[in-house]
C-alpha positions in Angstrom: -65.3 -87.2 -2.3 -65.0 -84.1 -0.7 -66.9 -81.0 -1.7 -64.6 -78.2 -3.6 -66.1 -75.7 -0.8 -64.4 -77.6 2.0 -61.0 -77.9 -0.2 -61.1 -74.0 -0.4 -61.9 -73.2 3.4 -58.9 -76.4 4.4 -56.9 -74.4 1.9 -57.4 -71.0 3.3 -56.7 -71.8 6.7 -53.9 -74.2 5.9 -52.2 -70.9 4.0 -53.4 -68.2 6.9 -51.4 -70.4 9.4 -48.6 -70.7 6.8 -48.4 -67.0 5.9 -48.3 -65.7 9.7 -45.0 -67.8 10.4 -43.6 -66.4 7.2 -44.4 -63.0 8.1 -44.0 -63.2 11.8 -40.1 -65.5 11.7 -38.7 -65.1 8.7 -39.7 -61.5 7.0 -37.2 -59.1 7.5 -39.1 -55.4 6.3 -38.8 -53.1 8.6 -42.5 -51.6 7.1 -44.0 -54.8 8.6 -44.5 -54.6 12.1 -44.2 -57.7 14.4 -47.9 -58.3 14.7 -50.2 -58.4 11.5 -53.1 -60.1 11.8 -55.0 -62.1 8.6 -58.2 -61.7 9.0 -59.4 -64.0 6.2 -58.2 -65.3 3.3 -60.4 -64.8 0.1 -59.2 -67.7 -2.9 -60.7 -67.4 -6.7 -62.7 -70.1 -8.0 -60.2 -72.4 -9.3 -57.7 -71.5 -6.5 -54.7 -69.6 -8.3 -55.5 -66.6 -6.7 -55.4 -65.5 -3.1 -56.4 -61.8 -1.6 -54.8 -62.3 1.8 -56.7 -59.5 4.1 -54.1 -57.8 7.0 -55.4 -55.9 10.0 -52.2 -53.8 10.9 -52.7 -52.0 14.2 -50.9 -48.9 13.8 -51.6 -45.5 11.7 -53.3 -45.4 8.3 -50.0 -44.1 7.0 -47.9 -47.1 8.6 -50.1 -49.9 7.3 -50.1 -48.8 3.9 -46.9 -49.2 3.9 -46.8 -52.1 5.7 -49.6 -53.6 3.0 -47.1 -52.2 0.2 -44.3 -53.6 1.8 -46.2 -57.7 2.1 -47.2 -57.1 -1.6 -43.4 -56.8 -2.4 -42.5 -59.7 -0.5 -45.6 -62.0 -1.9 -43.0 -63.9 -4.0 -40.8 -64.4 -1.4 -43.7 -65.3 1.1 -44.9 -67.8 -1.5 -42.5 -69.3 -2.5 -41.8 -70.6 1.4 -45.3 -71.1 2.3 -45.3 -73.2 -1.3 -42.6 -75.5 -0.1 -44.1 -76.2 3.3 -47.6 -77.5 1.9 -48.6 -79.5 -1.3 -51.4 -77.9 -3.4 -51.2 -78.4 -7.3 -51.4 -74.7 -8.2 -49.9 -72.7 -5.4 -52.4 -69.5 -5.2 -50.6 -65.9 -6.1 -50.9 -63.8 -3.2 -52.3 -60.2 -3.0 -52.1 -58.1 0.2 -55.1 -55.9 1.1 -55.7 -53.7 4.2 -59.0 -54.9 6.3 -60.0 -51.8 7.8 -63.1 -53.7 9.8 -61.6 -52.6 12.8 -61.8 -49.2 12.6 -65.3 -49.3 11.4 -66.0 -51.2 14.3 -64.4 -48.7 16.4 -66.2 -45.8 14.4 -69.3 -47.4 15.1 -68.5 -48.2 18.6 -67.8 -44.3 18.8 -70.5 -42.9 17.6 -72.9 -45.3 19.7 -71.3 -44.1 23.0 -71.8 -40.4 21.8 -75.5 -41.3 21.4 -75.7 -43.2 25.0 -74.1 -40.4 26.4 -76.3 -37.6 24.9 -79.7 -39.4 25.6 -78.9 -40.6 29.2 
């Protein structure tokens, strides 16, 4: 039998892929823009939850909205991601920004100002 751990991660990636063709083909906000990126896909224990985390390339201001604008579609996105795989409790989805990125960046920045002070 398969460990629940391995059910979880098949699960996660099974909805990531599901969720990006939603989003991408068949969501109609203008909010979202074309390209939103899931950067990982966080399900509760017993796998009635999901927080689905977004990267959304564009100002802070913009992917709020954009995150605002996924969380009112969730129902909609579920219930066509629910009817394209077979799970016996479809998760509820919640939207949240990933702002890794821009730490990253942040980081990246402030390393550069360092190399270029010192050498």
């Amino acid at each position: 039998m398969a460990s629940p751990h391995f059910h979880k991660e098949r699960l996660a990636e099974v909805l990531r892929r599901e969720i990006v063709a939603v989003i991408s083909r068949e969501l109609r906000d203008p909010r979202v823009p074309p390209i939103v990126t899931i950067t990982g896909i966080n399900l509760a224990p017993d796998t009635r939850n999901a927080t689905v985390f977004v990267s959304i390339f564009d100002d802070k201001r913009k992917a709020a909205d954009a995150v605002e604008a996924l969380n009112n579609a969730a129902p909609f996105i579920q219930r066509l991601v629910a009817s394209r795989i077979t799970v016996k409790h479809f998760p509820r989805l919640y939207f949240k920004y990933d702002d890794t990125m821009e730490h990253v960046e942040h980081i990246h920045q402030l390393l550069k100002e360092i190399h270029d002070a010192v050498g």
